[in-house]
C-alpha positions in Angstrom: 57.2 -13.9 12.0 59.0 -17.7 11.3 61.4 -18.7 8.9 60.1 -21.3 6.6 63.1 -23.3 7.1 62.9 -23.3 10.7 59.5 -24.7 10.4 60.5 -27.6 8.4 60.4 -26.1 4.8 63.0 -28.4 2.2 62.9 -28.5 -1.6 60.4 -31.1 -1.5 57.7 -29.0 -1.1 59.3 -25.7 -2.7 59.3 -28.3 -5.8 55.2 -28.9 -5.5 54.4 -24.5 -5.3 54.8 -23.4 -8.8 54.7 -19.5 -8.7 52.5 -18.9 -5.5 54.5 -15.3 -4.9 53.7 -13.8 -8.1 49.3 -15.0 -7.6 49.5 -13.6 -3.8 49.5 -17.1 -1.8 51.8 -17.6 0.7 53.3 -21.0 2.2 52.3 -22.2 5.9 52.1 -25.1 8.3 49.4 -25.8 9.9 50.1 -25.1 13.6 46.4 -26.4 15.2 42.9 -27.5 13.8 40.1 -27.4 15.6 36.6 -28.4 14.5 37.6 -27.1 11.0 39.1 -23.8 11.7 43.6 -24.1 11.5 46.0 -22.2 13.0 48.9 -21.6 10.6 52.5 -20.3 11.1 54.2 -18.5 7.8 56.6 -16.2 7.0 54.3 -13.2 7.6 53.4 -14.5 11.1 50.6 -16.4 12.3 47.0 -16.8 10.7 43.7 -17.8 11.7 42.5 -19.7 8.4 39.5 -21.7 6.7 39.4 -24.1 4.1 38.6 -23.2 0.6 34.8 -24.0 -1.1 37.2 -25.7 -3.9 39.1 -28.1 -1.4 36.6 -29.1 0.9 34.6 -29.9 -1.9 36.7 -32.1 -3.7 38.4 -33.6 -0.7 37.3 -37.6 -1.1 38.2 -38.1 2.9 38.9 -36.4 6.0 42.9 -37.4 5.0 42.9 -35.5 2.1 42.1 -32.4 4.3 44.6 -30.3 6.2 46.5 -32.0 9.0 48.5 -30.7 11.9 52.1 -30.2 10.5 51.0 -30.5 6.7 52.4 -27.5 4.6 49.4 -26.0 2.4 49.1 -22.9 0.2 47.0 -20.1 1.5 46.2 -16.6 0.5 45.1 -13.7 3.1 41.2 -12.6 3.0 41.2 -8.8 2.1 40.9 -6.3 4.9 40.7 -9.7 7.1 43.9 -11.2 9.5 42.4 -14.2 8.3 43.9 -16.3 5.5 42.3 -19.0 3.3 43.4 -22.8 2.6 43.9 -23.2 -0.9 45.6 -26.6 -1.2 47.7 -29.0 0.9 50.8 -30.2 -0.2 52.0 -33.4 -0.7 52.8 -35.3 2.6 56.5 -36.3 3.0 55.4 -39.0 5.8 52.1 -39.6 7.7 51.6 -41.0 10.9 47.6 -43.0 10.6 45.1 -44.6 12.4 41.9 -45.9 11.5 39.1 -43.9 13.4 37.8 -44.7 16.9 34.6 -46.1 16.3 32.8 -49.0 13.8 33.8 -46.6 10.6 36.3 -47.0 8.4 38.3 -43.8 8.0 42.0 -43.0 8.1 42.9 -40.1 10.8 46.2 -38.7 10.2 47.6 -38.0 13.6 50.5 -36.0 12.1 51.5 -35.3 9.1 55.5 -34.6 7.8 57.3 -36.1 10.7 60.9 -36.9 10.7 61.3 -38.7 14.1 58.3 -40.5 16.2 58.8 -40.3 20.1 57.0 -43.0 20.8 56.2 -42.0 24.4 55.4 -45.4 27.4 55.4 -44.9 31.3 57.5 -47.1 33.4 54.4 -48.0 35.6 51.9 -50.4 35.5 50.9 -48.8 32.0 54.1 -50.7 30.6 53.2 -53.0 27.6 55.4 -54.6 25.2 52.4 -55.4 22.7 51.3 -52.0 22.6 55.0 -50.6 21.9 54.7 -52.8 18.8 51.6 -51.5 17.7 52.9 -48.4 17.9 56.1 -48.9 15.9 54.2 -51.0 13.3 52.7 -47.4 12.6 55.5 -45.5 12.4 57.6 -47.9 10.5 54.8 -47.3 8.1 54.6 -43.6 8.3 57.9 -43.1 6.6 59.1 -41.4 10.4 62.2 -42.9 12.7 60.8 -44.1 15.8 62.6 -43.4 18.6 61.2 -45.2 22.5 60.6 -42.8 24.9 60.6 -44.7 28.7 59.4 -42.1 30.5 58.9 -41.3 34.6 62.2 -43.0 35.3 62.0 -41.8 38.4 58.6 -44.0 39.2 60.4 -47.2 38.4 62.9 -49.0 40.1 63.5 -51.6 37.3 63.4 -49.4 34.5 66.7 -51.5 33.4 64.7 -54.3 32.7 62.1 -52.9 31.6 64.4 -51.2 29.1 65.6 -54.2 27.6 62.3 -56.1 26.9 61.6 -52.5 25.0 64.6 -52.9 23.1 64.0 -56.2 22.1 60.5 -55.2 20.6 62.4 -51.9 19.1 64.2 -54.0 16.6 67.0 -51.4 16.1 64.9 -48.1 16.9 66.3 -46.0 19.7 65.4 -46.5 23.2 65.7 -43.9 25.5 65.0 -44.0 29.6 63.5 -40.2 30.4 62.5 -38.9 33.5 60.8 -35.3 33.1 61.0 -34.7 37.1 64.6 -35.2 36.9 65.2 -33.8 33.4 66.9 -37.2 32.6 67.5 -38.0 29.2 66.1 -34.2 27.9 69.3 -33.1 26.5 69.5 -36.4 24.2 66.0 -36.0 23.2 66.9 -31.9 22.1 69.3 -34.1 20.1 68.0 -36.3 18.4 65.2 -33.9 17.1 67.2 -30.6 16.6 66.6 -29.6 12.9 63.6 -32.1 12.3 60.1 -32.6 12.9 59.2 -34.9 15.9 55.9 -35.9 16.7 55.1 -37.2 20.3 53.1 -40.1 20.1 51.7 -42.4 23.1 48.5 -43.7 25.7 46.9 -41.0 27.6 49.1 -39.7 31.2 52.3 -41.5 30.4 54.0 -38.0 30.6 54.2 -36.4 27.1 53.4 -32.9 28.1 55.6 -32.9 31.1 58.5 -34.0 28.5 57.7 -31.3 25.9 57.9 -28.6 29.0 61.1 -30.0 30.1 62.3 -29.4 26.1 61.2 -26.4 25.6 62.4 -25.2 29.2 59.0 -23.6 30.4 55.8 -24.6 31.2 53.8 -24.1 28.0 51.9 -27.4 28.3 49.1 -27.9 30.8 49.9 -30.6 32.9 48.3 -32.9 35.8 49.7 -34.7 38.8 49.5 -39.2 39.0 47.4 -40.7 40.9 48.6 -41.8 43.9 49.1 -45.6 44.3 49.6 -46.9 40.8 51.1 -43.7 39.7 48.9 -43.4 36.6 48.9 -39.9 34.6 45.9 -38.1 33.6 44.8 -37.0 30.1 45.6 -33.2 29.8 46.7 -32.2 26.0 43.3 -32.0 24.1 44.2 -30.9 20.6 47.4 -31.4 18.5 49.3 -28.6 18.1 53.0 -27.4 16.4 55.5 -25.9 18.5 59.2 -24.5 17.9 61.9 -25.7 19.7 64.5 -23.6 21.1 67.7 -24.1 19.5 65.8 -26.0 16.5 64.0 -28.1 15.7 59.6 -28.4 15.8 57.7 -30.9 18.2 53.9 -31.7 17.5 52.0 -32.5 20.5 49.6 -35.3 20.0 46.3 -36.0 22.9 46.8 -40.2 24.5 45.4 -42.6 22.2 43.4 -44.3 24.1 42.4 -46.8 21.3 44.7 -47.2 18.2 43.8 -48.9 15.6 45.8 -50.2 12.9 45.5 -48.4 8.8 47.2 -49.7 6.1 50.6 -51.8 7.5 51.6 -54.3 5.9 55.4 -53.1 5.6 55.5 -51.8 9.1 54.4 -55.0 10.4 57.2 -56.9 8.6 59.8 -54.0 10.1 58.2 -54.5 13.5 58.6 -58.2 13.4 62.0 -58.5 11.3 63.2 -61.2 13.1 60.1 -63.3 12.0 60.3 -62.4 8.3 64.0 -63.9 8.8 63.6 -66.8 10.1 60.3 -67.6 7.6 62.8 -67.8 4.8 64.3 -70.9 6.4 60.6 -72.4 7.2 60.1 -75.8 5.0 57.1 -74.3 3.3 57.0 -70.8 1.5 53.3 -70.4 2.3 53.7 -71.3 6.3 51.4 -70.0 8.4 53.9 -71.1 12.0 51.5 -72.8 13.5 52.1 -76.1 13.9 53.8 -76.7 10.0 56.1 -79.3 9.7 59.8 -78.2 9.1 58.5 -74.5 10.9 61.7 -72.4 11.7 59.7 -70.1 13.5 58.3 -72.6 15.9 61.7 -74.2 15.9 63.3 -70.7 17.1 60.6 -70.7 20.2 61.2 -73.9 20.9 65.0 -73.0 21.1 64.2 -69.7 23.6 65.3 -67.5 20.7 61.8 -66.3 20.5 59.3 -65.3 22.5 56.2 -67.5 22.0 53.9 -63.9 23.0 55.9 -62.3 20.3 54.8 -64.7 17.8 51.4 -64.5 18.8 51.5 -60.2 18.6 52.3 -60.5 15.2 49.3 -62.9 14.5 46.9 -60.6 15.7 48.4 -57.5 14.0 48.1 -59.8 10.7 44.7 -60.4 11.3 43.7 -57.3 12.0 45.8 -55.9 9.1 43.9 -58.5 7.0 40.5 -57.5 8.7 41.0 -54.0 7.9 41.6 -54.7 4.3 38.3 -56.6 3.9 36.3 -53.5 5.4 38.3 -51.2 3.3 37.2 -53.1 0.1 33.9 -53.2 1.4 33.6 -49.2 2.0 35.3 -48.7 -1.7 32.1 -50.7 -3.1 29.8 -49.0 -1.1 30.9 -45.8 -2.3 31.2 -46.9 -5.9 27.7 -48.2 -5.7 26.7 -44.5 -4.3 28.7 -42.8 -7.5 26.5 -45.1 -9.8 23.1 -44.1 -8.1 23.8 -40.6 -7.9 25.0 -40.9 -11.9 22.0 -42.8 -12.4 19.7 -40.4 -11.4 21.5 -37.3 -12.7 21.1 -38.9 -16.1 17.5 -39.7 -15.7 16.6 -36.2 -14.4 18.4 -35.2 -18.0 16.4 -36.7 -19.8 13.4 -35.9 -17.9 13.8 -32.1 -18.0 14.2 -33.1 -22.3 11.1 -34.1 -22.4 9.1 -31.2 -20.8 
């Protein structure tokens, strides 16, 4: 049995459920999906469910289907402890990536999050241009993105290590944890008592191990570094909701290994603020700093106010940002062309049967 409110519930989506008591369906949150089948926690406890005919029918895209930490409206099967999917609710923030692979597709990694742990190991792993990826994401998402520098304990210049983070962070939290030595748990507890977090980051930099030192047990399989370069090892292999002690809920994400960028345009400019800034002083509106005359940007690198690697990160986010868009227009025609032929030959099989 939950309390709706403990699992995230706000007038936002009470506002989107018309009268679901009075036709039998029931809020819920979906706790785990698996290869189509969900987990979902609601007042009445917990439910194995399915999607209905109706909503995987119409769904347009695997983002329109049920996420982990979406809220959707189910109803129980009779004489069955399973429950039914009716209809997901609308999506107060969204963390997205574009698929592995040479398809176009969003994949919502989590859905309804209030504060992204971005999650990096203070190893060899460490990579400024990757925590920018990352935040460009969130930014977009509509979630606060908070650094986590984890396996403090690993790194004898986390310090350092912490600033150059902090410069990249542009304002976001950054916070040095070491799960060993439960450093930097309690603020974590914190900073995502009452909200939704989702824990976000590369595959063995320690998220599991920081999500058992939260919840104060070992509910999340775990595996030892490698000795040497201290590298973790893949271990969660499904996302999944869990309930914090104390408050708040924590979505457990597997490493990315590859994360491609969807849609982010305005996380980009968050990402690089400092950039958009100094643009406004550039000689040209439509310079592309690199190489314009009059070029604050260049100026500011020239100066050592910015890093020339910085610059360059957010050229290749642009183009890849700009990339994605043309393969997104190109998918949208493709399909239109698909709608046409499949109208095309419904109309012509009308007209055929008319004629017998």
């Amino acid at each position: 049995m939950f309390r709706l409110e403990e699992l995230g519930w706000c007038e936002f989506f009470a506002g989107q459920c018309g009268e679901w008591k009075e036709s039998g369906q029931f809020p819920a949150r979906v706790a785990e999906e698996h290869r189509g089948a969900y987990r979902l926690f609601s007042e009445s406890g917990e439910w194995l469910a399915e999607l209905a005919g109706k909503l995987r029918h119409e769904a347009k895209s695997r983002a329109e289907l049920p996420a982990v930490g979406d809220w959707v409206i189910a109803c129980a099967n009779a004489g069955a402890a399973r429950a039914t999917v009716q209809r997901v609710l609308k999506r107060r923030s969204a963390f997205s990536r574009k698929i592995a692979g040479r398809k176009t597709e969003e994949q919502i990694v989590a859905a309804n999050v209030d504060v992204a742990l971005v999650v990096c190991s203070l190893n060899q792993e460490f990579n400024v241009r990757r925590i920018e990826r990352y935040l460009a994401l969130t930014w977009e998402s509509g979630a606060r993105p908070v650094l986590v520098l984890n396996k403090r304990d690993l790194c004898e210049d986390a310090e350092a290590l912490q600033e150059k983070a902090e410069t990249a962070a542009m304002g976001a939290p950054v916070l040095l944890t070491s799960a060993v030595r439960a450093e930097g748990i309690e603020e974590l507890r914190k900073m995502v008592r009452g909200e939704t977090a989702a824990l976000l980051g590369s595959s063995g930099v320690g998220k599991s191990s920081l999500i058992n030192a939260m919840l104060g047990e070992q509910r999340q399989v775990t595996k030892e570094v490698r000795a040497g370069d201290h590298r973790g090892k893949h271990a969660t292999t499904s996302r999944q909701l869990l309930l914090l002690p104390g408050g708040g809920v924590l979505i457990d994400t597997p490493g990315m290994r590859e994360l491609q960028l969807w849609d982010v345009g305005v996380g980009i400019a968050r990402t690089f603020g400092e950039i958009d800034k100094l643009a406004a002083r550039c000689k040209f509106r439509d310079c592309a700093h690199q190489g314009e005359p009059g070029c604050a940007v260049q100026a500011a690198i020239e100066e050592g106010a910015l890093e020339a690697e910085r610059l360059e990160s957010f050229h290749k986010l642009r183009r890849e940002e700009r990339f994605l868009e043309a393969k997104q227009d190109a998918a949208a025609r493709a399909e239109r062309t698909k709608e046409l032929r499949r109208l095309m030959k419904s109309v012509k099989r009308f007209y055929k049967d008319r004629e017998r």
